[in-house]
C-alpha positions in Angstrom: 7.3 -10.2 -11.6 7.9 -13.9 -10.3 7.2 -15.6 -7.0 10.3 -15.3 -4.7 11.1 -19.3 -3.8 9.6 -20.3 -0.5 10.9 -23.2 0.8 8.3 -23.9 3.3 5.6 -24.3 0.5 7.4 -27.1 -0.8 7.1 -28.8 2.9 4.2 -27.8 3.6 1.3 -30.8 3.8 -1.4 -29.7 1.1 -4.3 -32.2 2.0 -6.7 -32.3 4.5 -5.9 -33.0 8.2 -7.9 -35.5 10.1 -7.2 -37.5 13.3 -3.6 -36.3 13.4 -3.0 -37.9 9.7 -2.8 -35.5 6.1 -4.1 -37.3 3.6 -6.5 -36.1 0.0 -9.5 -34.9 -0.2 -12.5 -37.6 0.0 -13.2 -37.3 -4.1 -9.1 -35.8 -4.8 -9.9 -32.8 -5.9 -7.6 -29.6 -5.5 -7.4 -26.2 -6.2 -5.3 -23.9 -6.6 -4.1 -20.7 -4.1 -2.6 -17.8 -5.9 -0.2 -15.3 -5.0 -2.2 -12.0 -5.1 0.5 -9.7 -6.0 1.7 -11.6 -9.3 -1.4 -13.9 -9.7 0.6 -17.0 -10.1 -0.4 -19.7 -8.4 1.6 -20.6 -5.6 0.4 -24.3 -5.0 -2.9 -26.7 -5.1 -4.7 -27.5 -2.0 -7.4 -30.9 -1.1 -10.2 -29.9 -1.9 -12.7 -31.0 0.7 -16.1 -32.6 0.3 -18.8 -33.6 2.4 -17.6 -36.8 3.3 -13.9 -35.3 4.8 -16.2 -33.2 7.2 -18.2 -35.5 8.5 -14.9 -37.6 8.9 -13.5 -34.6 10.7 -16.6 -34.9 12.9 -16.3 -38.0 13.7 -12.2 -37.7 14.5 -13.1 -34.8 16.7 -16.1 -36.6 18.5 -14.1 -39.4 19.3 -11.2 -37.3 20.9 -13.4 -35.2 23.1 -14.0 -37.2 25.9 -10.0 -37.8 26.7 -8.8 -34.5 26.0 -11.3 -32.6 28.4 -9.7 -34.8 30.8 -6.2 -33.7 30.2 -5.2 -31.6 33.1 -5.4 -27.5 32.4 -1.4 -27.1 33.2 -0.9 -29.6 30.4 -3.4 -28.1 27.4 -1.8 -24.6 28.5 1.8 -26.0 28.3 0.8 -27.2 24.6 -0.4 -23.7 23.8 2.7 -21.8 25.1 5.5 -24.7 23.1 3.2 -24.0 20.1 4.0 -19.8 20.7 7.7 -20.0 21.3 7.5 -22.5 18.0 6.1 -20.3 15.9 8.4 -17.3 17.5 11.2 -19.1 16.2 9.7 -19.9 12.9 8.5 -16.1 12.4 10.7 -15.3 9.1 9.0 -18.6 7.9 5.5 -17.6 8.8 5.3 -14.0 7.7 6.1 -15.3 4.2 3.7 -17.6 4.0 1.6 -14.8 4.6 3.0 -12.6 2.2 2.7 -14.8 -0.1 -0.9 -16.0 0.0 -2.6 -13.2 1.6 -0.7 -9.7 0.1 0.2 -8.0 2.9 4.0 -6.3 3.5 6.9 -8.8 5.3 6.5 -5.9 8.1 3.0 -6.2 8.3 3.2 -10.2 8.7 5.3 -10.6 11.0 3.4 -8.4 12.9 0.3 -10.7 13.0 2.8 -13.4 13.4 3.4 -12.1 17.1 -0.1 -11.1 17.6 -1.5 -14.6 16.8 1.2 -16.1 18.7 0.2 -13.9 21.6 -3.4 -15.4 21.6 -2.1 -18.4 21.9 0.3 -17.8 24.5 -2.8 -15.8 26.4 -5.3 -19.0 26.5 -1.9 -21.0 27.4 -2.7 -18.7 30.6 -6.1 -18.7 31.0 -6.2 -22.4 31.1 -5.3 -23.0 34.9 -7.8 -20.1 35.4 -11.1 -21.6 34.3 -13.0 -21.8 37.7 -16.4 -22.7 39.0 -18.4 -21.3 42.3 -19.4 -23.0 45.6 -22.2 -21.2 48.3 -25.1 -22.3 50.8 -28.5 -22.0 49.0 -30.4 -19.3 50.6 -32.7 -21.4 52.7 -29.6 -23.2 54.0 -30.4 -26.8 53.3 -27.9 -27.4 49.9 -24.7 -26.2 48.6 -24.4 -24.9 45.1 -21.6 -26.3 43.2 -21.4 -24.3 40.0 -18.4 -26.0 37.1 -17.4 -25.3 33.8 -16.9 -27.8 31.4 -15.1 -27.8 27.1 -18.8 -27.3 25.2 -17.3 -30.3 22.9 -16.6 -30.4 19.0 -16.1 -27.5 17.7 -16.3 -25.6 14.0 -13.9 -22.9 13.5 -14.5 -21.5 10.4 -12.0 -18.2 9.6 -11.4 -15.5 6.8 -8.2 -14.4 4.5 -7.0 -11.5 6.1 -5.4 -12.9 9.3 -4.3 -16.0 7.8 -2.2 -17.1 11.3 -4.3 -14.5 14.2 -7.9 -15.8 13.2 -7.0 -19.6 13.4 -5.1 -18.8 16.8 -7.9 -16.5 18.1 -10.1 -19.2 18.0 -8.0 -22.3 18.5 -6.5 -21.0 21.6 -9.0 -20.8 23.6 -10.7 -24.0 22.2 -7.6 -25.9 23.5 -7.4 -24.4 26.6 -11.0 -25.2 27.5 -10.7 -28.9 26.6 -12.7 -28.6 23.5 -11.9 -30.6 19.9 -12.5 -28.8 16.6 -12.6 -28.9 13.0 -11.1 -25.8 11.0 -12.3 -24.3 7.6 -9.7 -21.8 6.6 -10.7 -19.1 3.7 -9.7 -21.1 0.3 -7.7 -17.9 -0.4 -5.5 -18.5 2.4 -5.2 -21.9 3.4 -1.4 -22.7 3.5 -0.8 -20.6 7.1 -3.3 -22.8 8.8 -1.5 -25.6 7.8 1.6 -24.4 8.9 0.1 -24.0 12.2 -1.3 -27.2 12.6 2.3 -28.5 11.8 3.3 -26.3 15.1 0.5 -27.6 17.4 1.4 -31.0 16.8 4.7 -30.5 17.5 3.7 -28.9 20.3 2.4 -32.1 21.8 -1.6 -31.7 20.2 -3.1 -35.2 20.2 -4.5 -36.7 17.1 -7.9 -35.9 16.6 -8.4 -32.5 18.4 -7.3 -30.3 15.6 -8.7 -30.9 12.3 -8.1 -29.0 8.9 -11.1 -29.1 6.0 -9.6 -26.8 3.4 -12.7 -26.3 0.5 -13.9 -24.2 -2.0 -17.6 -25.8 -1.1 -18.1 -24.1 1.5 -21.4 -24.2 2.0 -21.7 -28.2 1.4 -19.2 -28.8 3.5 -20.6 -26.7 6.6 -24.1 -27.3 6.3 -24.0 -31.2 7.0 -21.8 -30.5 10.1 -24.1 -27.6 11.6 -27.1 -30.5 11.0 -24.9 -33.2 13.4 -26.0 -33.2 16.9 -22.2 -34.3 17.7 -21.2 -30.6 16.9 -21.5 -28.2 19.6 -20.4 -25.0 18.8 -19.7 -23.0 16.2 -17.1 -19.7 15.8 -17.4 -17.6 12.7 -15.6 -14.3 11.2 -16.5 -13.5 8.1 -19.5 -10.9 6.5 -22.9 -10.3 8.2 -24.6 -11.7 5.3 -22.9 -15.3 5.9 -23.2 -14.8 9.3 -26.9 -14.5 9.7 -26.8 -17.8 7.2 -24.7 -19.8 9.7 -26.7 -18.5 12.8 -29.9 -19.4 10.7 -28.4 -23.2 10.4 -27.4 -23.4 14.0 -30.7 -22.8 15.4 -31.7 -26.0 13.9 -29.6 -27.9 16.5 -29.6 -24.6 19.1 -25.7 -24.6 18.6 -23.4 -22.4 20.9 -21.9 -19.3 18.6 -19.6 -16.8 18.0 -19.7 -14.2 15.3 -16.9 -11.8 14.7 -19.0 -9.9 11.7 -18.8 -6.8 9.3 -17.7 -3.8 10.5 -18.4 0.1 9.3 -16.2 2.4 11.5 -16.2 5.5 12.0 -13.4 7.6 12.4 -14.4 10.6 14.1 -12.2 13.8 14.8 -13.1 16.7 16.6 -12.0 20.2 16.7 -9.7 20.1 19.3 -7.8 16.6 18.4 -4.3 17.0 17.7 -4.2 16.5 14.3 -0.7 14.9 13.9 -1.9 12.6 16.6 -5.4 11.6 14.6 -3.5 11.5 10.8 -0.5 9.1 12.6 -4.0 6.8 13.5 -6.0 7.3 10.5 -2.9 6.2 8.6 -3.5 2.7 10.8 -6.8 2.3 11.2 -7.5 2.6 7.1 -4.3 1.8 5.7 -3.7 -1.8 8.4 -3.5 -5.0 6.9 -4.1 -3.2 3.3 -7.6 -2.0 4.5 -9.1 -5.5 4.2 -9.8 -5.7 8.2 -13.2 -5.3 10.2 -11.9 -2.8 12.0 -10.3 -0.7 9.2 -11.3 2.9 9.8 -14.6 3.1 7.0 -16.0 6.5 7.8 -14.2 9.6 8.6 -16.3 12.2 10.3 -14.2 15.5 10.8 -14.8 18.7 12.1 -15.8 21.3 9.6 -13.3 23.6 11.2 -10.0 20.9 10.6 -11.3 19.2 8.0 -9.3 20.6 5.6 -6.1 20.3 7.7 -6.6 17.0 8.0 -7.2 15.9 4.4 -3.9 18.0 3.6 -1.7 16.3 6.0 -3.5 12.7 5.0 -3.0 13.0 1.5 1.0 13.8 1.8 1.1 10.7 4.4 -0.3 8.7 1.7 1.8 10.0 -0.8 4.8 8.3 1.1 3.3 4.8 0.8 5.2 2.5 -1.5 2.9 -0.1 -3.0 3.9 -3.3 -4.2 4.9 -6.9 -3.8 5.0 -7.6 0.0 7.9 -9.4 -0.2 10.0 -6.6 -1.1 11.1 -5.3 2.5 10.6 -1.7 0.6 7.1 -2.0 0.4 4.6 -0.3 2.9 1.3 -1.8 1.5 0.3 -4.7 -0.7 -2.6 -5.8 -3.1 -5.7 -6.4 -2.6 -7.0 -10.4 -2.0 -7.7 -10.6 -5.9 -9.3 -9.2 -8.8 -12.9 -9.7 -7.3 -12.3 -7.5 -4.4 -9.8 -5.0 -6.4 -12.8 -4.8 -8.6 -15.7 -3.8 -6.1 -13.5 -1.7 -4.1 -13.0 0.5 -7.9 -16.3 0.5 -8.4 -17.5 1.9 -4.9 -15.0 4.6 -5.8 -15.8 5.1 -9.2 -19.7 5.6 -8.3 -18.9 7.7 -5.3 -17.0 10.3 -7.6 -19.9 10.1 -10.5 -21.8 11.6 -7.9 -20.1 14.4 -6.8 -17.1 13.1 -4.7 -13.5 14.5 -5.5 -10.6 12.5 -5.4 -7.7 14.3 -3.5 -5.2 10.9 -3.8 -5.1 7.7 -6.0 -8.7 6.3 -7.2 -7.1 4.7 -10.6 -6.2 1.0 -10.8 -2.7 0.7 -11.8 -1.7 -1.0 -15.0 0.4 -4.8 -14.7 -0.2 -8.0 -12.6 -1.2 -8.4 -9.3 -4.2 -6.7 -7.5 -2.9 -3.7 -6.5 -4.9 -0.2 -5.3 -3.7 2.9 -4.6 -4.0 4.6 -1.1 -7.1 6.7 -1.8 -8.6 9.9 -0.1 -11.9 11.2 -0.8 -14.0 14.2 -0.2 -17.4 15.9 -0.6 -19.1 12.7 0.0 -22.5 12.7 -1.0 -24.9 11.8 2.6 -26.4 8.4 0.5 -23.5 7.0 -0.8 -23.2 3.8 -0.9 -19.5 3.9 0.2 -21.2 5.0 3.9 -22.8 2.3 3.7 -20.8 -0.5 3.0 -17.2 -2.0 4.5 -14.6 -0.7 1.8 -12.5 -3.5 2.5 -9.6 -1.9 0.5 -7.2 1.5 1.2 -10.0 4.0 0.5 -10.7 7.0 2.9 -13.7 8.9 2.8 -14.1 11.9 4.3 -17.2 14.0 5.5 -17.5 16.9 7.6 -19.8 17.6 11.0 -20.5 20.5 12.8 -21.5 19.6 16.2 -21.3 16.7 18.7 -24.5 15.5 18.0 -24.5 15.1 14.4 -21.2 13.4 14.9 -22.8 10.7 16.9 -25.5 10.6 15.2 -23.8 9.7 11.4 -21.6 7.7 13.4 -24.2 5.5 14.7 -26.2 5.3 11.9 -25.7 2.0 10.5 -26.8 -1.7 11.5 -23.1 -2.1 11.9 -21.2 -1.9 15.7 -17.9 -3.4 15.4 -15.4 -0.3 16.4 -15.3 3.2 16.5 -12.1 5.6 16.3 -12.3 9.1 18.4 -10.1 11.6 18.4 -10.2 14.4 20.8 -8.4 16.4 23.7 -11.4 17.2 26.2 -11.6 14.3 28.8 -15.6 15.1 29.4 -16.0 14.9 25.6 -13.7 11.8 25.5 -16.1 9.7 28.4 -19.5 11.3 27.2 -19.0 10.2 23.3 -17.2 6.7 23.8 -20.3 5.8 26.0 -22.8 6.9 23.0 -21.2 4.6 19.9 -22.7 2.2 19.4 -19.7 -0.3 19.0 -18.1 -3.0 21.0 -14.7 -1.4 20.8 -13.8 2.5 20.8 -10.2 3.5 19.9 -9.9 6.7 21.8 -6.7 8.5 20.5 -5.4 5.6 19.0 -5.9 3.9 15.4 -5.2 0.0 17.0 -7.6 -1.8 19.3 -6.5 -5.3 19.2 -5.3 -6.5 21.8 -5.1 -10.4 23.2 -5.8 -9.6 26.7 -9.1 -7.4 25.7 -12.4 -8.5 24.8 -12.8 -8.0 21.1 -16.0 -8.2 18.9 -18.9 -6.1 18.6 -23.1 -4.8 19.4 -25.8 -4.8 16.7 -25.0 -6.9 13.3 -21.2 -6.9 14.2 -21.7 -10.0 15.9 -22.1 -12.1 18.7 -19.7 -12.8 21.8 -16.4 -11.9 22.3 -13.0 -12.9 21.5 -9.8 -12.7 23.7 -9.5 -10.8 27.2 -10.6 -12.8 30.1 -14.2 -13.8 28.9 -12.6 -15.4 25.5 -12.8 -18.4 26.7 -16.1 -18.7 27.9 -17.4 -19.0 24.9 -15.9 -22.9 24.5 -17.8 -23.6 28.2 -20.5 -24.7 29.8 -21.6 -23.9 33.2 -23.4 -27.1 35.5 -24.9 -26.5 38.5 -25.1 -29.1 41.4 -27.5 -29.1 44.3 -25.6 -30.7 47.1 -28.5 -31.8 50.0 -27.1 -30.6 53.3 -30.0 -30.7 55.7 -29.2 -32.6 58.4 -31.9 -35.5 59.1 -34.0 -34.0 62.2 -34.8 -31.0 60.2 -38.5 -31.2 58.9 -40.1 -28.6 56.5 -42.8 -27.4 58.1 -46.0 -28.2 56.5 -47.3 -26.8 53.5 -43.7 -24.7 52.9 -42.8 -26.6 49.7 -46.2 -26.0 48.1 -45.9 -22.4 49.2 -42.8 -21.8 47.2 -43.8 -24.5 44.4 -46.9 -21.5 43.8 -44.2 -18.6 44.0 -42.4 -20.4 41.3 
């Protein structure tokens, strides 16, 4: 198997992107990104250093102050040219994708439209940012609330949303007046510089986006988290890195977002429709390959339809065609690469060495690329590690409840509280569950929750703040309060008041 042509990688800028110019990596280093489905290597990338960070910083810094001026129409005008560009350019885009990330054409241009939409929503939201004026409850000052752009930012994303993750973030970063400095994932860099292409075309001025491609990532973060010039900093990725960055943040008490690990559980009771819950089972595990946060990680079905619904899974994913993404045939790609193929067989493996039966795939297929089959797995044993852990890959694991309570209670037992998936038919059940998980986001009859006008993230170690809806963009702002005096000059405290409520303070 060979590497379809892609024009658009031959265009593409492959250095880093600073103060509106591409140009190599400090030391000219590159590597290289690879097409997970062949393992060919598609291109070599700058490979960032120290030194282009700090540069980035200092490119972003310097912009700040003018583009929070720009009017809110304008920086919302920029982010709505830069959607209808990449709506155009959507054939372009989804192959990029393909390409460097695995997933089907279908599946692409799917995210294509989704991040575009994100971008198109903070377009919005810009002419919306507001502040707050009222008399002070003794009646002698107005209170001015405003919201400022929290200032440079550090956007640093994952490989499995190569386009949305970049726009989830950048969107709202724009439309608040904020500058910023990207790390994409090494295994996925090419779509983010695709998209800066589109946001300068879109009008962007130099200096407010900047791209840091790297495979260091952790030298080429940790001088920027130490720079009192940076204010904020937005991560998705694992709880493990997470609670690094947040760790490295408190050093300068910077503003954060964390989108982190996930665990959901998919939970069907006796009365769900069945159709209904294996139609959003089939999404919720099978999306974007399995490698998302939200990807279904636990199912949890009644004793009584358990066995129904296994049967009807396992002939759904009997239908799935797996292969190269770029063959419009294919429903579901491979995995990132051979790391995550490999730990993904090896939760299986161990899960069925201890008593678990495999009702669908579980053997890695002979040939190139990093492909896995759509796996379904019973008789889970209550300690395995595969409860435990995000899958990350098209693995279903399936254990049984009896009763509401135990449901919720497996469900909820994990430090993880990203999303939850329920499926039942009783509106009381319905309310009263979705209100016990412990998640930030509960798919009720339905295997999708995202959503660019909804507030997405999650409770516990999931993360911190939220992304999208109508509070995604108050992450990337600050709120100032001014005391206006307003007493006119004849008015006289009486004596001894402003001690009085000095004490009650």
């Amino acid at each position: 198997m060979t590497t379809p042509k892609c024009d658009v990688i031959g265009q593409l800028e492959k250095g880093v992107f600073i103060a509106g110019r591409w140009r190599p990596a400090a030391e000219g280093a590159t590597f290289p990104v690879e097409n997970p489905a062949t393992g060919e290597t598609l291109c070599e990338v700058s490979d960032a250093v120290p030194e282009d960070a700090l540069a980035a910083l200092d490119a972003a810094s310097a912009a700040q102050s003018k583009w929070a001026e720009v009017p809110p129409r304008h920086r919302g005008e920029i982010l709505r040219r830069a959607h209808d560009l990449l709506i155009e350019r959507m054939e372009e885009f989804a192959l990029l994708i393909t390409l460097e990330m695995g997933k089907s054409l279908a599946e692409s241009r799917a995210e294509v439209l989704y991040g575009a939409n994100y971008l198109r929503w903070f377009g919005e939201e810009a002419v919306r940012i507001d502040g707050s004026w009222k008399v002070s409850e003794d009646g002698t000052a107005r209170v001015l609330v405003t919201r400022h752009p929290v200032g440079p930012c550090l956007l640093i994303t994952p490989w499995n949303a190569p386009l949305a993750m970049p726009a989830r973030k950048i969107g709202p970063a724009v439309a608040a007046g904020c500058t910023m400095i990207v790390k994409p994932a090494a295994q996925t860099p090419l779509t983010t510089a695709a998209l800066a292409d589109v946001l300068t075309a879109a009008g962007l001025p130099d200096g407010v986006l900047n791209i840091i491609p790297t495979t260091q990532a952790a030298a080429v973060t940790e001088p920027l988290l130490r720079d009192g010039r940076l204010r904020k900093l937005s991560f998705t990725g694992s709880t493990p890195v997470g609670r690094l960055l947040l760790s490295q943040a408190a050093d300068t008490v910077l503003r954060t977002s964390m989108e982190l690990g996930g665990n959901a559980p998919f939970i069907v009771c006796e009365d769900a429709d069945i159709d209904t819950a294996v139609d959003g089972a089939m999404t919720a595990k099978l999306r974007n390959i399995g490698e998302a946060c939200i990807a279904a990680n636990r199912f949890h079905v009644h004793a009584d339809v358990a066995e129904e619904f296994t049967r009807k899974l396992v002939d759904r994913m009997g239908t799935i065609v797996v292969g190269a993404g770029t063959d419009p045939a294919v429903d579901l790609g491979p995995l990132i690469d051979d790391i995550q193929r490999r730990r993904v067989a090896d939760l299986v493996d161990e899960t069925i060495a201890a008593g678990a039966r495999a009702r669908a795939g579980a053997l890695v297929p002979e040939g190139p690329g990093y492909f896995y089959p759509p796996t379904v797995l019973t008789d889970i044993p209550a300690e395995a590690r595969i409860t435990r852990e995000e899958i990350f890959g098209p693995v279903a694991a399936i254990q049984t409840f009896t009763t509401e309570e135990e449901a919720l209670r497996a469900a909820n037992d994990t430090e993880f509280g990203l999303v939850s998936y329920l499926y039942t038919q009783d509106l009381n059940r319905a309310l009263r569950m979705s209100e016990q998980l412990e998640t930030g986001m509960v798919g009720l009859n339905r295997g999708y929750v995202s959503d660019p006008s909804a507030p997405f993230g999650g409770m516990k170690q999931s993360g911190v703040g939220r992304e999208g809806g109508n509070t995604g963009i108050d992450e990337y702002l600050e709120q100032k309060y001014i005391a206006i005096n307003m007493a006119p000059p004849s008015v006289r405290t009486p004596p001894g008041t402003q001690q009085a409520v000095e004490n009650v303070r």
